[in-house]
NUBA-305870 format. One record per atom (N, C-alpha, C): atom name; residue in one letter; residue number from 1; y, z negated, x negated. Coordinates in steps of 0.02 Angstrom, whole numbers, padded with zeros to 5 digits, m for minus. Layout:
N
CA/a/NUM/Y/Z/X $
...
This chain:
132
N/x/1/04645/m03791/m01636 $
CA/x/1/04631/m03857/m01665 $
C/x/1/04657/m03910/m01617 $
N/x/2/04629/m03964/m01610 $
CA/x/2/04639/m04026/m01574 $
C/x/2/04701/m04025/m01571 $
N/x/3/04762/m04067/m01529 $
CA/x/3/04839/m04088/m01530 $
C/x/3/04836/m04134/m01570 $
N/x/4/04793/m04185/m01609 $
CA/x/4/04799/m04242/m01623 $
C/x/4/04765/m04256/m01685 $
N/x/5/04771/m04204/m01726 $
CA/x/5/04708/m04191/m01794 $
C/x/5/04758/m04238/m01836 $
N/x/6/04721/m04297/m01861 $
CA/x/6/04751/m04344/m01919 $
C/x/6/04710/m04339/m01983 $
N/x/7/04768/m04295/m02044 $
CA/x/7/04738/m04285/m02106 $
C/x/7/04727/m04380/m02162 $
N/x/8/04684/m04385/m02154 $
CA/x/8/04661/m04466/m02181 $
C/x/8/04642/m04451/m02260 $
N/x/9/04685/m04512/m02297 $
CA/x/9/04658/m04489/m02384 $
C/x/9/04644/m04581/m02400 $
N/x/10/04594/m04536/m02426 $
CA/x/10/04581/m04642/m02448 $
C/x/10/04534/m04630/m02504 $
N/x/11/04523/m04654/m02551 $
CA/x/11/04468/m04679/m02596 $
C/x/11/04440/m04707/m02589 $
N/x/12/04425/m04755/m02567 $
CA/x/12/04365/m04793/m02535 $
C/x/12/04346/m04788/m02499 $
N/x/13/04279/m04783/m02506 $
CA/x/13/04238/m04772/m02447 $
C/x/13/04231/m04812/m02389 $
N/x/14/04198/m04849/m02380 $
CA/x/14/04207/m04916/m02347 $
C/x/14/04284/m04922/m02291 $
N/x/15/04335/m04919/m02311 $
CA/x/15/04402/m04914/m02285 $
C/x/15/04417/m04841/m02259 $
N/x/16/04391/m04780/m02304 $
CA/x/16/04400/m04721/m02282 $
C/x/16/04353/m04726/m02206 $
N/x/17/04291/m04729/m02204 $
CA/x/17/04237/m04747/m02136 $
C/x/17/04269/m04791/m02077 $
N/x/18/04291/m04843/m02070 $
CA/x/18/04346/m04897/m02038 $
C/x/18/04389/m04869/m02027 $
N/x/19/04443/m04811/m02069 $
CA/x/19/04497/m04782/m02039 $
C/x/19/04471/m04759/m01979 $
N/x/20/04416/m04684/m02008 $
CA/x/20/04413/m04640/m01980 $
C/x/20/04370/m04664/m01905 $
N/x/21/04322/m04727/m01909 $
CA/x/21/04302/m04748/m01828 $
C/x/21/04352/m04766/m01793 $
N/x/22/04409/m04799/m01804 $
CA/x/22/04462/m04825/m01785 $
C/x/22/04515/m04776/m01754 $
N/x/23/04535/m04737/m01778 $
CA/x/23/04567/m04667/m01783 $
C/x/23/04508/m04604/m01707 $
N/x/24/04458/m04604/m01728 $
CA/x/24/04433/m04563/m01699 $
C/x/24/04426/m04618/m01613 $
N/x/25/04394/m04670/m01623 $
CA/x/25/04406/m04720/m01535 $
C/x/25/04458/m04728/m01494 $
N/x/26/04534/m04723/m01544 $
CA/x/26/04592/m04712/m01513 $
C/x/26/04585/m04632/m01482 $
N/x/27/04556/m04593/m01504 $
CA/x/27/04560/m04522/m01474 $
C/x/27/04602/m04477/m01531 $
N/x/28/04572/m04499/m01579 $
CA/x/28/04615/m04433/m01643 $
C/x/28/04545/m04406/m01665 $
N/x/29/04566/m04339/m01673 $
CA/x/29/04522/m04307/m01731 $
C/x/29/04546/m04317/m01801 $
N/x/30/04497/m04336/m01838 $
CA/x/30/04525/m04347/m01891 $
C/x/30/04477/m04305/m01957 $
N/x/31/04503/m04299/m01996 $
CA/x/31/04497/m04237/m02060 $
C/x/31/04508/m04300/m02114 $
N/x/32/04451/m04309/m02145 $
CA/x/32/04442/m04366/m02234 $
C/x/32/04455/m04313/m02279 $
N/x/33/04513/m04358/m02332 $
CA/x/33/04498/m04323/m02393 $
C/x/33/04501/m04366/m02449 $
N/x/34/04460/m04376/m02506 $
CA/x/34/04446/m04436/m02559 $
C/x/34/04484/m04430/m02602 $
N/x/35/04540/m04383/m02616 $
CA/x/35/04582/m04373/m02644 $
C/x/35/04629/m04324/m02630 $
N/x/36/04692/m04325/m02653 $
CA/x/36/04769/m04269/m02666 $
C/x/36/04744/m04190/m02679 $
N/x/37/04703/m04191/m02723 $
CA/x/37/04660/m04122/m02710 $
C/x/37/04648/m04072/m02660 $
N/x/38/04593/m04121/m02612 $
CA/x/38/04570/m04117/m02561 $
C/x/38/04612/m04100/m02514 $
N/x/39/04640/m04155/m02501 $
CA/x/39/04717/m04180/m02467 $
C/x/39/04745/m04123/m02431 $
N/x/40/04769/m04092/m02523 $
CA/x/40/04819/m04034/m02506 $
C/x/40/04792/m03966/m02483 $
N/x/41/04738/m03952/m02518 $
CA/x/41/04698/m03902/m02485 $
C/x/41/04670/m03879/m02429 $
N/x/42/04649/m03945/m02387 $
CA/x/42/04642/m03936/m02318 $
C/x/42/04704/m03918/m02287 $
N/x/43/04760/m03963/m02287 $
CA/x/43/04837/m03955/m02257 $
C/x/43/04850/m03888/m02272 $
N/x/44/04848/m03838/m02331 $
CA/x/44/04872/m03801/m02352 $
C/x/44/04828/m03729/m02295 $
N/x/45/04770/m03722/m02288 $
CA/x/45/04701/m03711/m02237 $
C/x/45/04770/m03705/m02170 $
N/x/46/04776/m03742/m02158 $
CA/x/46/04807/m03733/m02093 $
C/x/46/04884/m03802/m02071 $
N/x/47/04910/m03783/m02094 $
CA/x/47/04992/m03843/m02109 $
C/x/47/05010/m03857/m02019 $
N/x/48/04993/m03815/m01987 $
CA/x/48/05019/m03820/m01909 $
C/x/48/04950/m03846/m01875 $
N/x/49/04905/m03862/m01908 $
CA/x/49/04849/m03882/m01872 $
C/x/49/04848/m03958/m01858 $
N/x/50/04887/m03987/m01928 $
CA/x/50/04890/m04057/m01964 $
C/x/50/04938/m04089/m01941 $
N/x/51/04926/m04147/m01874 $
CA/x/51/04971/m04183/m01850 $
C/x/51/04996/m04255/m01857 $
N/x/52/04977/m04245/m01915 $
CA/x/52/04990/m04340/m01952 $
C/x/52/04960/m04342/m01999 $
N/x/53/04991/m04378/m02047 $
CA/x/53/04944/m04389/m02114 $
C/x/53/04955/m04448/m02132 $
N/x/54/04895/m04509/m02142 $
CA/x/54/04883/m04559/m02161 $
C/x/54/04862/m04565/m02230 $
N/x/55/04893/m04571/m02287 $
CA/x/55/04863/m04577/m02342 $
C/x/55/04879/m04647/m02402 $
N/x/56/04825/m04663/m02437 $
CA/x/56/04832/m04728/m02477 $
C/x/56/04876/m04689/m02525 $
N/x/57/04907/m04738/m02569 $
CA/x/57/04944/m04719/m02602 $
C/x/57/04927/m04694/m02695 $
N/x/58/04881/m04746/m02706 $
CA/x/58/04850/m04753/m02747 $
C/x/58/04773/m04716/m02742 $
N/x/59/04763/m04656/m02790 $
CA/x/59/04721/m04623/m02747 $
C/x/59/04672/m04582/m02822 $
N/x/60/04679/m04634/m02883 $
CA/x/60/04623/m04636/m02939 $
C/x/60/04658/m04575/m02984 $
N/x/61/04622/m04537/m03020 $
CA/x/61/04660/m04518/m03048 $
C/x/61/04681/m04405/m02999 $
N/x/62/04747/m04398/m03028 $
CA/x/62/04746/m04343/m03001 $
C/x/62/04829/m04368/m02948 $
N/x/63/04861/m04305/m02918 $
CA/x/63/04930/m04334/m02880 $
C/x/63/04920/m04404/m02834 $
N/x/64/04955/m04408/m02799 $
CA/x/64/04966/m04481/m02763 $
C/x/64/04974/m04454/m02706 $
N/x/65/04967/m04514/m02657 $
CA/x/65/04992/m04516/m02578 $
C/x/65/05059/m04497/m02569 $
N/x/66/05092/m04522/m02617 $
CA/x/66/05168/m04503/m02622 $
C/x/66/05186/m04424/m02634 $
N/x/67/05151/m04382/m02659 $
CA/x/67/05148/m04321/m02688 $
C/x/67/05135/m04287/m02615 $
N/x/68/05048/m04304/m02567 $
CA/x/68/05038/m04290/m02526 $
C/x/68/05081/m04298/m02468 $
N/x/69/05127/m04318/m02453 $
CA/x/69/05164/m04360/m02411 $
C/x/69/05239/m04292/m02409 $
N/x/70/05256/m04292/m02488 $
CA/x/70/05329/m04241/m02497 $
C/x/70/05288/m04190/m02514 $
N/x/71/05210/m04126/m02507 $
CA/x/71/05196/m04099/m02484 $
C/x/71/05190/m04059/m02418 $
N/x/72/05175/m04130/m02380 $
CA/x/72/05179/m04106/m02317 $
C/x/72/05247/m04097/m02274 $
N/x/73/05291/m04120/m02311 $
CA/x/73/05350/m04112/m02287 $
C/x/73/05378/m04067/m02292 $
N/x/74/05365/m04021/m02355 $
CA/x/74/05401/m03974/m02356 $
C/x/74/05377/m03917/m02295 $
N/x/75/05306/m03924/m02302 $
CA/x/75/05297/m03868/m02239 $
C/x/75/05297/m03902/m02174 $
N/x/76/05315/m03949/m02168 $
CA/x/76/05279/m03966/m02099 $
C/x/76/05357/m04029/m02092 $
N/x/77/05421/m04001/m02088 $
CA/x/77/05464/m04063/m02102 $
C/x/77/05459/m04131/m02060 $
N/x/78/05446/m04114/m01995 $
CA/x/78/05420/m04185/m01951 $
C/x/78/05358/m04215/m01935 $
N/x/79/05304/m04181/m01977 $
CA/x/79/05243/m04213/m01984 $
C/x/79/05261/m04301/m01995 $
N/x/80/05229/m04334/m01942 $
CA/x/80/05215/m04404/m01940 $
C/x/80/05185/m04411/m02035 $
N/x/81/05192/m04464/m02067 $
CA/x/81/05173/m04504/m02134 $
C/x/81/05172/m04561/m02128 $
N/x/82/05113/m04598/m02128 $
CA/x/82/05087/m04641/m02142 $
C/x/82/05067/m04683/m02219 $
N/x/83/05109/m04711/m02243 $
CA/x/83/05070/m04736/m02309 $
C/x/83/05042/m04800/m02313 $
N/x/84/04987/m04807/m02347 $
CA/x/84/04949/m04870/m02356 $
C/x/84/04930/m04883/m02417 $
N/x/85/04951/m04966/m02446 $
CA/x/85/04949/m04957/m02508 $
C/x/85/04947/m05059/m02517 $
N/x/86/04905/m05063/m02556 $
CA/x/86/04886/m05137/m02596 $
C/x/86/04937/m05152/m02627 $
N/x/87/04960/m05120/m02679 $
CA/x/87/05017/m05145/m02704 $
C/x/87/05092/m05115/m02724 $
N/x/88/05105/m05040/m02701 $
CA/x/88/05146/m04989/m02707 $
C/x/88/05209/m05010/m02665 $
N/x/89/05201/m05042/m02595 $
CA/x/89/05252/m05043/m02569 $
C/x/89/05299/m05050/m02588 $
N/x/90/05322/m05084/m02640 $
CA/x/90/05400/m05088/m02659 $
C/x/90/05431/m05013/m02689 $
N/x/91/05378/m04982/m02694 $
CA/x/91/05420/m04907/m02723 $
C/x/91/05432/m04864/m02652 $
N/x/92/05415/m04901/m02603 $
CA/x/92/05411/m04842/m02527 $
C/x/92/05484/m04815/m02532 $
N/x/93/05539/m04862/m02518 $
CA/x/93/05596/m04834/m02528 $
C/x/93/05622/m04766/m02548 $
N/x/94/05576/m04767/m02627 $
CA/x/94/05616/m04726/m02693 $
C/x/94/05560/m04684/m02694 $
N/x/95/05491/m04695/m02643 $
CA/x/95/05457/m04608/m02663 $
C/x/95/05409/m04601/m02615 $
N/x/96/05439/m04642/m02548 $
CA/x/96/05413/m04605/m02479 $
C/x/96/05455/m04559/m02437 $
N/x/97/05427/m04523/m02383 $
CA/x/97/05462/m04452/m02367 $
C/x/97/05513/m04507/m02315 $
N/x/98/05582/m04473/m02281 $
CA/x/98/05639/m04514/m02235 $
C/x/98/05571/m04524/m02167 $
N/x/99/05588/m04554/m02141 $
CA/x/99/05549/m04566/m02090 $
C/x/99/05494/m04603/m02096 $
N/x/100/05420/m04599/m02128 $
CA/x/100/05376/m04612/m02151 $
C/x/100/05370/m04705/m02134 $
N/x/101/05321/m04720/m02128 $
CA/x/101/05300/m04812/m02116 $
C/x/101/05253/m04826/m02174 $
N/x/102/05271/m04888/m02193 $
CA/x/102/05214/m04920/m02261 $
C/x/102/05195/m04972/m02240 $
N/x/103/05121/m04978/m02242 $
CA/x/103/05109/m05022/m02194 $
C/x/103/05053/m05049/m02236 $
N/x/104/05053/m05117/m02300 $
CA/x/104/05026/m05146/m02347 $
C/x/104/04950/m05170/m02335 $
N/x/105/04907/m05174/m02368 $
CA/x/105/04850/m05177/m02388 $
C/x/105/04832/m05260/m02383 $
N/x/106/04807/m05304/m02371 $
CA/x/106/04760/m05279/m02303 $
C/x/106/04798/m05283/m02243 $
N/x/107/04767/m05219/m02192 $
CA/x/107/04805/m05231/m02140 $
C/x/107/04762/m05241/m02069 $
N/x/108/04769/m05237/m02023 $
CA/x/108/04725/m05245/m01967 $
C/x/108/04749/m05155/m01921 $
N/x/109/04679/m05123/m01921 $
CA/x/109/04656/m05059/m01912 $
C/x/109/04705/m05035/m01845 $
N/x/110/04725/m05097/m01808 $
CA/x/110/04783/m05078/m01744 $
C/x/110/04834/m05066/m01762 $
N/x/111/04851/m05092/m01815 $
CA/x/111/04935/m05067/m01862 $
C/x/111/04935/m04979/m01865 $
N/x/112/04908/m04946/m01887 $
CA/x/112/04887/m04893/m01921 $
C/x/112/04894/m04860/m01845 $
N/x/113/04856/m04879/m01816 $
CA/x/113/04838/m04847/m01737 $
C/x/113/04919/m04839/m01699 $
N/x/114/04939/m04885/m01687 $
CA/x/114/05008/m04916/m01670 $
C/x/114/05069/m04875/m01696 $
N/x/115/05066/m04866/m01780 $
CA/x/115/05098/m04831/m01817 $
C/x/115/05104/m04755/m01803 $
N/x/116/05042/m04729/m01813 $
CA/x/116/05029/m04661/m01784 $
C/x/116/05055/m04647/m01726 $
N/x/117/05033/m04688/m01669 $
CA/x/117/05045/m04687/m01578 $
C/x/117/05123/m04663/m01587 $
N/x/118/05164/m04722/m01637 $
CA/x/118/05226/m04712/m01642 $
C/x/118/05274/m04667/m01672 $
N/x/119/05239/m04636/m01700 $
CA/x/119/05271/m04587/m01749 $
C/x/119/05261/m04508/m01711 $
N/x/120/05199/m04499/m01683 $
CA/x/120/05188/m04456/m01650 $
C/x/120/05239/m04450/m01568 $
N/x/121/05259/m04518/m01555 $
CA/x/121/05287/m04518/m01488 $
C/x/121/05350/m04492/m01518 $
N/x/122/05368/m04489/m01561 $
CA/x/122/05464/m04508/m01606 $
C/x/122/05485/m04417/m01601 $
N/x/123/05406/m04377/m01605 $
CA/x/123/05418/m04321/m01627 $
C/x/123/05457/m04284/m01572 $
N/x/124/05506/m04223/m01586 $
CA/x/124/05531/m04188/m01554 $
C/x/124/05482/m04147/m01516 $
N/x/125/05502/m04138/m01446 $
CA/x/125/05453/m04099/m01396 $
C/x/125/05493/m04032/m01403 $
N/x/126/05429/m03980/m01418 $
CA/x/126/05420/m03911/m01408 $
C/x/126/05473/m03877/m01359 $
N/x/127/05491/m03831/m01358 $
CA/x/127/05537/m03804/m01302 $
C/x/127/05474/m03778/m01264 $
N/x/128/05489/m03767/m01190 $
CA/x/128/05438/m03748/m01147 $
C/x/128/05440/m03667/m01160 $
N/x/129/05352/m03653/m01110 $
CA/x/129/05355/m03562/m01160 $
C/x/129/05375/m03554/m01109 $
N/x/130/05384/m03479/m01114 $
CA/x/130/05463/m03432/m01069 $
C/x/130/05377/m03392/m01041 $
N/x/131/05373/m03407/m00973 $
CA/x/131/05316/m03383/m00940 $
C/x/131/05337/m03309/m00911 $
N/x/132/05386/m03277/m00920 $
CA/x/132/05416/m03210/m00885 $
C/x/132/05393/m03147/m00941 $
């Protein structure tokens, strides 16, 4: 799988499409899912494949971004998290994963880009393979 596969959750369409052109021109592969459902099921498919996860927070009915977010953490503890949210931010504190960026509704599509770039740079590098 790609180095750079970004799991994207959004409900709207319109904004889900805009992530994902935005996301994919920077040079990510990116994987949509329209809901926590979805979400988790793909991640679950392959947890080491999934190198960032951008998800709204508010996500209709069914778990939350927040749910998706301390999912992926458990398997994946330094997976980059991204949350995006209209009006949730004040709960980021008290039910986003340590690390994680909230980055409020509306935002401009370079934030997100920027965010990712950054979260992915933050990550611990691999030990080199033992070529002997």
């Amino acid at each position: 799988m790609n180095q750079n596969v970004v799991l994207l959750v959004e409900d709207e369409a319109l904004i889900l499409l805009d992530l994902q052109t935005s996301l994919e021109e920077a040079g990510f592969a990116v994987v949509c899912a329209k809901n926590a459902e979805d979400a988790i099921t793909h991640f679950d498919r392959d947890p080491t494949g999934v190198k960032a996860l951008v998800t709204d927070i508010r996500l209709g009915s069914g778990a939350s971004g927040w749910e998706i977010g301390r999912h992926a953490r458990q398997a994946m503890p330094s997976i980059p998290v991204i949350y995006v949210s209209g009006d949730s931010a004040s709960d980021w504190h008290a039910q986003g994963v340590p690390g994680s960026v909230m980055i409020q509704k509306p935002f401009v599509l370079v934030q997100i880009i920027t965010a990712l770039s950054t979260l992915l740079n933050e990550q611990p590098a691999l030990p080199p393979l033992d070529n002997a």
